[in-house]
N, C-alpha and C positions, 0 to 999 in steps of 0.2 A: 436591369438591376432589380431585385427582389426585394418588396415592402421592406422584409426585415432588416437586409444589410445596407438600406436605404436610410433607415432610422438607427443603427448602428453607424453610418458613418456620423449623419448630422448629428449623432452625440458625441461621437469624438469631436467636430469640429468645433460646437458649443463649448465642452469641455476644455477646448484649447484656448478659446475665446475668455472664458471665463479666468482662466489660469492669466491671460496677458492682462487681463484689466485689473486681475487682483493686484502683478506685479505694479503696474503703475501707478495704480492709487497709493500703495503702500509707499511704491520711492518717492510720491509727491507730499506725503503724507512727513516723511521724514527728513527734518531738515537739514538741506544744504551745509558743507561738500559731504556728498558720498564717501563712506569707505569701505573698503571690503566686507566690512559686517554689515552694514546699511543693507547690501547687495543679497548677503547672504540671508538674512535674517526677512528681505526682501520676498525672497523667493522659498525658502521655508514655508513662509505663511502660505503663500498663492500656491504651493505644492499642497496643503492642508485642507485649501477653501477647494482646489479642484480634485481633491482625494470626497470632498465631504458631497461636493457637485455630482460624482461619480456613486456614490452611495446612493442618494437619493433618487439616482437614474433607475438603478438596479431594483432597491428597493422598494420606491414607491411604482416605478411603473410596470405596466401589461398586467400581468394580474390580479396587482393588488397588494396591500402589506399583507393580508393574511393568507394568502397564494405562497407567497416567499420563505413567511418564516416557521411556518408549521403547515401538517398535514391533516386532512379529516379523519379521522375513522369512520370507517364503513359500519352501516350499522345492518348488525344483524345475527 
């Protein structure tokens, strides 16, 4: 298996990670009986925090934020 797709998996799998702990904290977070919105509103967020988890991946890492979001001009 290849560095790269080595570190592409273990960020999906963190990513995944990160999405079920959001989920649980949130339902523990809100209280008792559950109902369908509890759920919904549940996993909303934890789709958000691991949308924002997936950003940051992209973003911040391998080259750098200024790698990512703009290009150099060549000078000359």
């Amino acid at each position: 298996m290849s560095p790269r797709s080595l570190r592409a998996l273990l960020s999906g799998i963190a990513l995944l990670l990160l999405y079920v702990a959001a989920a649980i904290i949130l339902l523990r977070i809100l209280p008792p009986p559950h109902t369908s919105a509890d759920y919904f509103v549940a996993g909303s967020v934890a789709t958000l925090v691991a949308l924002l988890g997936l950003f940051a991946v992209l973003a911040l890492g391998g080259a750098g934020v200024a790698g990512r979001f703009f290009r150099r001009r060549r000078k000359g």
